[in-house]
VMD Tcl script that draws the C-alpha trace (Angstrom):
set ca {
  {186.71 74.99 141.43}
  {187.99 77.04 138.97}
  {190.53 79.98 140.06}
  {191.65 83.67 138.61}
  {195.49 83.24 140.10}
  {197.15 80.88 141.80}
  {199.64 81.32 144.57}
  {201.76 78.41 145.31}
  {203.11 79.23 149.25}
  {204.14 75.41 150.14}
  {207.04 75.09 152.34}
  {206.84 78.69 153.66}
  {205.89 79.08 157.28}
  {203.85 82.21 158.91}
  {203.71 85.08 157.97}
  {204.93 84.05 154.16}
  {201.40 82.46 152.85}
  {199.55 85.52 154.25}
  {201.81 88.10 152.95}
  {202.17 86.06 149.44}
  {197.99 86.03 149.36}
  {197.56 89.97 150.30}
  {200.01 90.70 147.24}
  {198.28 88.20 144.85}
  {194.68 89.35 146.00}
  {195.46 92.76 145.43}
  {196.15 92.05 141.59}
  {193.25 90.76 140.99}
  {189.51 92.46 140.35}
  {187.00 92.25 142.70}
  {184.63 89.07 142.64}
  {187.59 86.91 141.15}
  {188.89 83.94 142.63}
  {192.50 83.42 143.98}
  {193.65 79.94 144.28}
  {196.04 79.34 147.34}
  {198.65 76.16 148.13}
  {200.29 76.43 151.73}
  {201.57 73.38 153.70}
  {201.88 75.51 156.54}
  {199.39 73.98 160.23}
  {198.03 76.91 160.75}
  {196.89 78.59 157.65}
  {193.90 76.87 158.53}
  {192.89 78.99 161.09}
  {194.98 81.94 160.06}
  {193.41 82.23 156.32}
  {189.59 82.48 157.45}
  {190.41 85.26 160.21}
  {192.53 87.58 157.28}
  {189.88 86.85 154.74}
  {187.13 87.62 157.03}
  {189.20 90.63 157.78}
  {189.40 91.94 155.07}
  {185.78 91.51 154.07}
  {186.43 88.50 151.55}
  {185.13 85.02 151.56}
  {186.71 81.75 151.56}
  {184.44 79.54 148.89}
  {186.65 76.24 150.00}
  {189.49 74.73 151.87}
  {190.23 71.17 151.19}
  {193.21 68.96 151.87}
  {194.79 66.68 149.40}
  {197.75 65.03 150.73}
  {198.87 67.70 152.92}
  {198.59 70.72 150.58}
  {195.55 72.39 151.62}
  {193.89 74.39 149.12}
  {191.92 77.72 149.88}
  {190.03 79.32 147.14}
  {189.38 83.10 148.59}
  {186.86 85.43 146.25}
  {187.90 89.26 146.65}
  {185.51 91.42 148.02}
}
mol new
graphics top color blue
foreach p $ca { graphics top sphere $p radius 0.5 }
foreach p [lrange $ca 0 end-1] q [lrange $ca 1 end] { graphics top cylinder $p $q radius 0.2 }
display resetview
C-alpha cells in the first residue's frame, strides 16, 4: 500500500507511537495516507481506538516479523 509519510516508532513503548502519529497526521492533508512502524503489544488495540477517535480510518495493519504496520488515512 502506498503511503504519504512514514513514521518509524519501533522500540518506543506507550504513549510514544501515539503521540509520534498525532504529530505526523497533523502534517499531512486530509485523505492522505500515513504509514506507521511500532513494535510496541499494544498499538494493536490502542491505534484503532485513537484513529476511530479521531474520525480517521485504519486501511491496514499487518505484521511482518514483529513490526506491525498500520496505514491510517486522515479524515
Amino acid at each position: 500500500m502506498n503511503s504519504n509519510n512514514v513514521v518509524d516508532a519501533k522500540g518506543l513503548a506507550c504513549p510514544m507511537p501515539i503521540v509520534r502519529t498525532k504529530k505526523a497526521i497533523n502534517a499531512i492533508a486530509t485523505g492522505e495516507v500515513l504509514e506507521v512502524h511500532v513494535t510496541d503489544k499494544g498499538a494493536a488495540v490502542d491505534f484503532p481506538a485513537w484513529a476511530n477517535a479521531g474520525g480517521h480510518e485504519i486501511l491496514e495493519q499487518t505484521d511482518e516479523d514483529g513490526v506491525l504496520k498500520i496505514f491510517i488515512k486522515k479524515a
